[in-house]
TILO-419142 format. One record per residue: residue number from 1; residue in three letters; x, y, z of N, C-alpha, C, O, CB in turn. Coordinates in steps of 0.02 Angstrom, whole numbers, plus 50000, padded with zeros to 5 digits. Glycine has a CB too. Layout:
<recs>
num; residuo; npx; npy; npz; capx; capy; capz; cpx; cpy; cpz; opx; opy; opz; cbpx; cbpy; cbpz
NUM; Ala; X; Y; Z; X; Y; Z; X; Y; Z; X; Y; Z; X; Y; Z
...
</recs>
This chain:
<recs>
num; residuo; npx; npy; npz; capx; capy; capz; cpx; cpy; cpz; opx; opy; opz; cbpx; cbpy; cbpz
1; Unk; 50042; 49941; 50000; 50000; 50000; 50000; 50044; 50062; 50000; 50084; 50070; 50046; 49952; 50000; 50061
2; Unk; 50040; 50103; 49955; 50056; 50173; 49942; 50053; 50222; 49989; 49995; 50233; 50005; 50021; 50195; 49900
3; Unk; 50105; 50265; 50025; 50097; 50314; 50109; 50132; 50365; 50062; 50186; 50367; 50033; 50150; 50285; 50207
4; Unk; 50065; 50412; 50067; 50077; 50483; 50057; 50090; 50536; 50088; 50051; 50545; 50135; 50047; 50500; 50038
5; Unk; 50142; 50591; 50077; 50138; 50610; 50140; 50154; 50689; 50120; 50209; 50715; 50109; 50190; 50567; 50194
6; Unk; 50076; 50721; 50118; 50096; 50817; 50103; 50114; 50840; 50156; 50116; 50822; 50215; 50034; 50875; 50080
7; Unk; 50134; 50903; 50112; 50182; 50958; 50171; 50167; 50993; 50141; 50142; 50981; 50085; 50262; 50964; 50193
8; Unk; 50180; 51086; 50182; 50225; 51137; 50151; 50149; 51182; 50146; 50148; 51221; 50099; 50278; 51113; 50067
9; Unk; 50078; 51180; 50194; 50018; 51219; 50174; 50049; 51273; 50250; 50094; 51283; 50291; 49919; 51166; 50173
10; Unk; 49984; 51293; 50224; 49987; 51327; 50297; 49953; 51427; 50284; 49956; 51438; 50223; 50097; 51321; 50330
11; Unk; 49934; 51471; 50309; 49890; 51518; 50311; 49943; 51586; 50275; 49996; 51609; 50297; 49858; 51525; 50396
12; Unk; 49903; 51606; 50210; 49916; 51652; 50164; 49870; 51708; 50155; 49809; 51703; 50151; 49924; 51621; 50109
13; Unk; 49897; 51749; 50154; 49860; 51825; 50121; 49853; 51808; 50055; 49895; 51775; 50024; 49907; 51903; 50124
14; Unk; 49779; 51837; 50022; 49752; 51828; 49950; 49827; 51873; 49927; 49858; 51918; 49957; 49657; 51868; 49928
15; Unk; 49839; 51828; 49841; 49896; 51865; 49816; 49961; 51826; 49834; 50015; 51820; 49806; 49897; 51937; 49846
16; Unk; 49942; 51809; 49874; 50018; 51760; 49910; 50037; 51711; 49865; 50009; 51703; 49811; 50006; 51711; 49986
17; Unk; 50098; 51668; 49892; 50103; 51602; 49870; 50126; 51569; 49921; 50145; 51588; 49977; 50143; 51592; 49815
18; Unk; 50115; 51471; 49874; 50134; 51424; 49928; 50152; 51378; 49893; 50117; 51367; 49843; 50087; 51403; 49978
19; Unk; 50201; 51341; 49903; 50224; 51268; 49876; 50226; 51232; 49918; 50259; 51234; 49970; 50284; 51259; 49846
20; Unk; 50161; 51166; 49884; 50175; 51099; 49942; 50192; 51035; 49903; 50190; 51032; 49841; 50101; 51078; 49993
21; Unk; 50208; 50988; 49939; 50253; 50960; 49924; 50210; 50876; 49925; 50156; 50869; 49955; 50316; 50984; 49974
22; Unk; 50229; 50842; 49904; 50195; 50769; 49915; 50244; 50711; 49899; 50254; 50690; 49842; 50130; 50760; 49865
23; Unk; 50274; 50685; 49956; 50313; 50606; 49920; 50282; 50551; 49944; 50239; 50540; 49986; 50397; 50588; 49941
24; Unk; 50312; 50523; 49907; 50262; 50415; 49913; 50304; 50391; 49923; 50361; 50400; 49900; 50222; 50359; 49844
25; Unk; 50283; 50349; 49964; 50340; 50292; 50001; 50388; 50234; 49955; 50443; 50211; 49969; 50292; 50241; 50054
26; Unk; 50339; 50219; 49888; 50347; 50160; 49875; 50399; 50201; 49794; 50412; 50259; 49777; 50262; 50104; 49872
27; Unk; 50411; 50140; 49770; 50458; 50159; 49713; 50420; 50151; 49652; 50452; 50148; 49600; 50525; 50115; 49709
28; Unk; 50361; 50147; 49651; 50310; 50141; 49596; 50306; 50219; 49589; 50263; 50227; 49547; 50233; 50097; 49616
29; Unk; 50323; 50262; 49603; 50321; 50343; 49592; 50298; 50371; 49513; 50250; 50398; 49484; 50404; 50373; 49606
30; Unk; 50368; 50342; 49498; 50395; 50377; 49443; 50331; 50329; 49366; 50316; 50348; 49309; 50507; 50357; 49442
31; Unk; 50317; 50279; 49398; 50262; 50239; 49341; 50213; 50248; 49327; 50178; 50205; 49301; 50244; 50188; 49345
32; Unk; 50188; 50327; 49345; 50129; 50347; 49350; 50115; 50418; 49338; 50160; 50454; 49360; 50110; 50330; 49406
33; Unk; 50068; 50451; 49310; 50045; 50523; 49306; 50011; 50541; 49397; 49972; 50511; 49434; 49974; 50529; 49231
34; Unk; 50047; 50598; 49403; 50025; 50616; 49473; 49978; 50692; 49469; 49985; 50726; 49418; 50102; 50626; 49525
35; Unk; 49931; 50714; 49521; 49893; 50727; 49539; 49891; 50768; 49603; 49923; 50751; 49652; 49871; 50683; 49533
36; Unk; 49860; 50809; 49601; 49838; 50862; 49651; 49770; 50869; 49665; 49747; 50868; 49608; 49858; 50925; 49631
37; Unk; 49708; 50878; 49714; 49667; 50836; 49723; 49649; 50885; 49804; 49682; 50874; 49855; 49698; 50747; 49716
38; Unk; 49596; 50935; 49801; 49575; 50966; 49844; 49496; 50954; 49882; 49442; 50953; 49852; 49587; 51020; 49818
39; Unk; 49506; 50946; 49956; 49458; 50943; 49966; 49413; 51009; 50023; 49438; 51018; 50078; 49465; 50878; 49981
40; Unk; 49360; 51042; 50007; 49314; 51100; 50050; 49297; 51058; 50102; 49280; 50999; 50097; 49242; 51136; 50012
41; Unk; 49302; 51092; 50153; 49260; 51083; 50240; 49222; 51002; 50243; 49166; 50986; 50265; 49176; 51159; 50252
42; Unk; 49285; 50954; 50207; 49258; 50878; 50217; 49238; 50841; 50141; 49246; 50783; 50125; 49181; 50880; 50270
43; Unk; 49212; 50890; 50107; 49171; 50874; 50043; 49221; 50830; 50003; 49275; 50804; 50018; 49147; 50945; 49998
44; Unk; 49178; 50829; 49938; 49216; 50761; 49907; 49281; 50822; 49864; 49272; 50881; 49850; 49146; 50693; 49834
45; Unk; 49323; 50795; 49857; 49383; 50799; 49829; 49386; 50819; 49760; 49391; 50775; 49717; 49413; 50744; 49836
46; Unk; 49385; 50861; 49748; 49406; 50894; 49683; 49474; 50885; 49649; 49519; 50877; 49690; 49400; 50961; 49694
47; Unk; 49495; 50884; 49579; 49549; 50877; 49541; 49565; 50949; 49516; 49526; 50982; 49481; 49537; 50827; 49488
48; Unk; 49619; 50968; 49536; 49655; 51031; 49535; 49710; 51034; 49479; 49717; 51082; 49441; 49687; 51042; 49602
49; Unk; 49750; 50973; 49480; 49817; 50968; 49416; 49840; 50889; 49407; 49826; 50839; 49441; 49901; 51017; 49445
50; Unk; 49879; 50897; 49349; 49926; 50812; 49351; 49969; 50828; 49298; 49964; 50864; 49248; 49876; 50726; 49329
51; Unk; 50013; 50789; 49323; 50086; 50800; 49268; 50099; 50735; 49245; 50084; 50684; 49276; 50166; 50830; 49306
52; Unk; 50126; 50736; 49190; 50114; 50655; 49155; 50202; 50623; 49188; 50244; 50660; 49216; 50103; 50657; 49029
53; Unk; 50211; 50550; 49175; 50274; 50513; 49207; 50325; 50546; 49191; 50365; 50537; 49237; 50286; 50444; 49189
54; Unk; 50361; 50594; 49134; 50394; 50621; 49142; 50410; 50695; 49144; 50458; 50728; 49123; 50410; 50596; 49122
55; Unk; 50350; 50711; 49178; 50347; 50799; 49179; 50347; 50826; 49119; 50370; 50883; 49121; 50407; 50837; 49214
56; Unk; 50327; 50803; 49050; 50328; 50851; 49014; 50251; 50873; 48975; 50241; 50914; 48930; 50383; 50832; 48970
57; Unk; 50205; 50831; 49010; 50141; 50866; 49005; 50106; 50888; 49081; 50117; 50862; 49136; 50090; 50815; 48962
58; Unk; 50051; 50953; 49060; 49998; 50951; 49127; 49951; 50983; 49109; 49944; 51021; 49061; 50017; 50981; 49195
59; Unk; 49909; 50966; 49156; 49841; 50994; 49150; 49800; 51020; 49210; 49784; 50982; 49256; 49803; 50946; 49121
60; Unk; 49785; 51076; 49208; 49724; 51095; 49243; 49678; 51138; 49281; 49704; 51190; 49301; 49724; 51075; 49261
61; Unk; 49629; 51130; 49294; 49591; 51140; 49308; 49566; 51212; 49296; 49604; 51245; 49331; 49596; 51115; 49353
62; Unk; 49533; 51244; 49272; 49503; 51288; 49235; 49510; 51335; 49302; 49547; 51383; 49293; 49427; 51267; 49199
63; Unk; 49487; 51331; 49357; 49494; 51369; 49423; 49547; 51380; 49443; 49546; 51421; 49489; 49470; 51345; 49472
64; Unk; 49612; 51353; 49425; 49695; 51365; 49448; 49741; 51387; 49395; 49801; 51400; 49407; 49731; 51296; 49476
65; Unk; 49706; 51393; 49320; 49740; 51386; 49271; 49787; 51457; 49259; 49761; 51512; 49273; 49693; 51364; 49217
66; Unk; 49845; 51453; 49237; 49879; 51515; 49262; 49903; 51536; 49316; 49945; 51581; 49318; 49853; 51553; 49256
67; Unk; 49876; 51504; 49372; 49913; 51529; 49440; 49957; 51474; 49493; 49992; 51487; 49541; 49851; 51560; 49486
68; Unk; 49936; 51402; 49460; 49964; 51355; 49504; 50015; 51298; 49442; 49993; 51269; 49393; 49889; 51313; 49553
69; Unk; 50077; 51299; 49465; 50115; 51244; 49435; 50133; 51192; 49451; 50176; 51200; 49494; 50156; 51254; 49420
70; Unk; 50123; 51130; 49439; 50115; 51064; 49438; 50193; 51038; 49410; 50212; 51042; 49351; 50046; 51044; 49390
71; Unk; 50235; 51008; 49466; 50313; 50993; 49445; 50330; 50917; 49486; 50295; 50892; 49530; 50375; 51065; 49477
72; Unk; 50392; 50891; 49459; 50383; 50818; 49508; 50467; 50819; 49489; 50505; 50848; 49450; 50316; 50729; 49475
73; Unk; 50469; 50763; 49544; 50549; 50754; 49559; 50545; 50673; 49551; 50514; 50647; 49597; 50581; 50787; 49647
74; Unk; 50569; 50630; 49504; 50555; 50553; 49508; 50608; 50539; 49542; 50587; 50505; 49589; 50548; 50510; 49441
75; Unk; 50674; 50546; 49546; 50747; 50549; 49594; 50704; 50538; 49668; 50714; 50488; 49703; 50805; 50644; 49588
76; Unk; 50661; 50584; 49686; 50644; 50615; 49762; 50567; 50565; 49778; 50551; 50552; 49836; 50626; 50724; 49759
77; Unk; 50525; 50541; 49716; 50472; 50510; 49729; 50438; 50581; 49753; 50405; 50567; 49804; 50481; 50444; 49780
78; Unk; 50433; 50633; 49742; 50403; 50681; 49746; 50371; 50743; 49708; 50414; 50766; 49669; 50428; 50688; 49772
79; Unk; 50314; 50779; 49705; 50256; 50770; 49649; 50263; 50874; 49693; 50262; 50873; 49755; 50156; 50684; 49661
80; Unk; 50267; 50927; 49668; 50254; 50994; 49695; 50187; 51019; 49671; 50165; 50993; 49620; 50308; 51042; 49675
81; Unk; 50161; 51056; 49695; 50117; 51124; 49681; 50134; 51171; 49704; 50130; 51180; 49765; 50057; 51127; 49700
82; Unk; 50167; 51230; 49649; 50182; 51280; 49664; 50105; 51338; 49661; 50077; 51344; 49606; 50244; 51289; 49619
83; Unk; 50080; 51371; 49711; 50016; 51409; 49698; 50039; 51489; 49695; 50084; 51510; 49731; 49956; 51392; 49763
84; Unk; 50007; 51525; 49653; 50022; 51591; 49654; 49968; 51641; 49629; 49945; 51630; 49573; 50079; 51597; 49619
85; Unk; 49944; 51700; 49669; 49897; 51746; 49640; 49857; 51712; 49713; 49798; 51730; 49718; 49865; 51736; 49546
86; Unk; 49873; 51685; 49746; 49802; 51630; 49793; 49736; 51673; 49807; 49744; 51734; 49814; 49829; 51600; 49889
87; Unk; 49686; 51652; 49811; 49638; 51680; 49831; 49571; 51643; 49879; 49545; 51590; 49864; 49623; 51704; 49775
88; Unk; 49560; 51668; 49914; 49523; 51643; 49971; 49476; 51571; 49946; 49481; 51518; 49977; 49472; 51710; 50000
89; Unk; 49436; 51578; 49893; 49426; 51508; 49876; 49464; 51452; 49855; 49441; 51401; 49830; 49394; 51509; 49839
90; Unk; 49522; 51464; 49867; 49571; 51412; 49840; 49588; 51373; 49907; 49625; 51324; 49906; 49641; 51446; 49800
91; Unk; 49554; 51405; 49975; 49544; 51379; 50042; 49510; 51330; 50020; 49459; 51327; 49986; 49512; 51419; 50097
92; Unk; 49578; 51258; 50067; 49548; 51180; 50072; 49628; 51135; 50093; 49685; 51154; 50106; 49504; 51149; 49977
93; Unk; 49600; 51079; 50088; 49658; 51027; 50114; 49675; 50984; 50046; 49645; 50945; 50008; 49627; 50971; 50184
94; Unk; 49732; 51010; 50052; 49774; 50978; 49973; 49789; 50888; 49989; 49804; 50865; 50044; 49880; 51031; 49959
95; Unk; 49784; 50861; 49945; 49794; 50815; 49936; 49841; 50768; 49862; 49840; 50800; 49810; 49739; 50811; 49952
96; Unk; 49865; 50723; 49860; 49910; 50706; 49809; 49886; 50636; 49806; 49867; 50602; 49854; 49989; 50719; 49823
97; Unk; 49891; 50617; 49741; 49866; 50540; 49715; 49895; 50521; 49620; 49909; 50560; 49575; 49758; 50544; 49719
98; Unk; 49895; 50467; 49621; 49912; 50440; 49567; 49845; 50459; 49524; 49789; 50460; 49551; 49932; 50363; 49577
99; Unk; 49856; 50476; 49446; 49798; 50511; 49436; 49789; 50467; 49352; 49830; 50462; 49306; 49811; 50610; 49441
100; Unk; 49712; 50437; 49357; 49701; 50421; 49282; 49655; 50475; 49255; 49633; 50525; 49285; 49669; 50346; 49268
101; Unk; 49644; 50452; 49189; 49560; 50495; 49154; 49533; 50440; 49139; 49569; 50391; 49143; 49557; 50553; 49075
102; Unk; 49474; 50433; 49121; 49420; 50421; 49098; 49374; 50482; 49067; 49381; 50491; 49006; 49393; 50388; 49146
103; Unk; 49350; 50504; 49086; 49280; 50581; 49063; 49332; 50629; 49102; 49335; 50685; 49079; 49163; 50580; 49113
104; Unk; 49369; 50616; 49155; 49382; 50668; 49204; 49450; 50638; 49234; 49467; 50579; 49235; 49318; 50679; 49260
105; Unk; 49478; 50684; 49254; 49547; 50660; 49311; 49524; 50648; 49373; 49489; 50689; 49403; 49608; 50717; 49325
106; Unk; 49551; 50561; 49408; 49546; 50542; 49464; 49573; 50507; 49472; 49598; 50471; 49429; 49507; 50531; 49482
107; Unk; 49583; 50502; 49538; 49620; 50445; 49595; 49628; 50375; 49581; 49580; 50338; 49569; 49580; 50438; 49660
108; Unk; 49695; 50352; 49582; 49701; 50277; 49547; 49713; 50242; 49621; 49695; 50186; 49639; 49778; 50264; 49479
109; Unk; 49744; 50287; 49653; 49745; 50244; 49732; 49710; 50257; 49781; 49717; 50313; 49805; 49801; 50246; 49768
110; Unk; 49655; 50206; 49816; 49623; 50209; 49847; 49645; 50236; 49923; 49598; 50256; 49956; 49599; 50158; 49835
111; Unk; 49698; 50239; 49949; 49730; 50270; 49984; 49739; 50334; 49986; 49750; 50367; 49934; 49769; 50249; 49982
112; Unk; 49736; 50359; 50040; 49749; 50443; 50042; 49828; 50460; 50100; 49861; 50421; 50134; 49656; 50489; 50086
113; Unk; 49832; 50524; 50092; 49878; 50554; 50162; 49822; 50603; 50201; 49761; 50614; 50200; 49962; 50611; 50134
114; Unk; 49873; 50624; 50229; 49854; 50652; 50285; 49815; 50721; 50260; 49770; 50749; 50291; 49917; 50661; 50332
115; Unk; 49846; 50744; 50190; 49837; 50799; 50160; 49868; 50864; 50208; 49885; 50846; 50265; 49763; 50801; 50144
116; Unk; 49875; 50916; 50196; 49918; 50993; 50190; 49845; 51043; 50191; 49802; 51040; 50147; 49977; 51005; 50095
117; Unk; 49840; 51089; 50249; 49783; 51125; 50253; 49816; 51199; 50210; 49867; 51229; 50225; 49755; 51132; 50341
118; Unk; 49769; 51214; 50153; 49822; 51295; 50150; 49739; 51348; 50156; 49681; 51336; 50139; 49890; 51312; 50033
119; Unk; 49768; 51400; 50183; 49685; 51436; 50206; 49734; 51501; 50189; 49789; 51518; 50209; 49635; 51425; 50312
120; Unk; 49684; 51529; 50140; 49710; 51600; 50125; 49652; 51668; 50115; 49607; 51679; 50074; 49753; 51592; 50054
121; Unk; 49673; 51697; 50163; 49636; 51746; 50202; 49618; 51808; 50160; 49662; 51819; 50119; 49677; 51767; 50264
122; Unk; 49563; 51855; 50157; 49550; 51891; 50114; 49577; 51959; 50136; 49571; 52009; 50101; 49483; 51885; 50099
</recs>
């Protein structure tokens, strides 16, 4: 089983930035398109970005587009979101996952972390 483990949130002024961070335990890292994956006050989990196995595609999300960059380290088993411009709805608990499509980008591992709270203040 796959142990995820974000970092690096934590409380921003709108306009700000934040980079968090996500590594996986296991060495299956690098065999996979990874994922960024937000969830509001409990609710179900939204898809924010994903970078393909060797960082040279990404995509996403119409609500971050332009302000958040999606980068990965396969050396480190570790997947970034750099956020910038932030703005108070972008308040929630980040999360990171192995990411397929079908109609939409989602979660290939049924497993979660702990997730990274980032709350940015108006």
């Amino acid at each position: 089983q796959v142990h995820l483990v974000e970092s690096g949130g934590g409380l921003v002024q709108a306009g700000g930035s934040l980079r968090i961070s996500c590594e996986a335990s296991e060495h299956i890292f690098s065999s996979y398109p990874w994922g960024w994956f937000r969830s509001v006050s409990g609710k179900e989990r939204e898809f924010v970005a994903v970078i393909s196995t060797t960082g040279s595609n990404t995509y996403y999300a119409d609500s971050v587009k332009g302000r958040f960059t999606i980068s990965r380290d396969n050396a480190k088993d570790t997947v970034y979101l750099q956020m910038d411009s932030l703005k108070p709805e972008d308040t929630a608990v980040y999360y990171c996952n192995a990411a397929g499509r079908t109609t939409g980008w989602h979660p290939l591992f049924g497993s979660w972390g702990q997730g990274t709270q980032v709350t940015v203040s108006s």
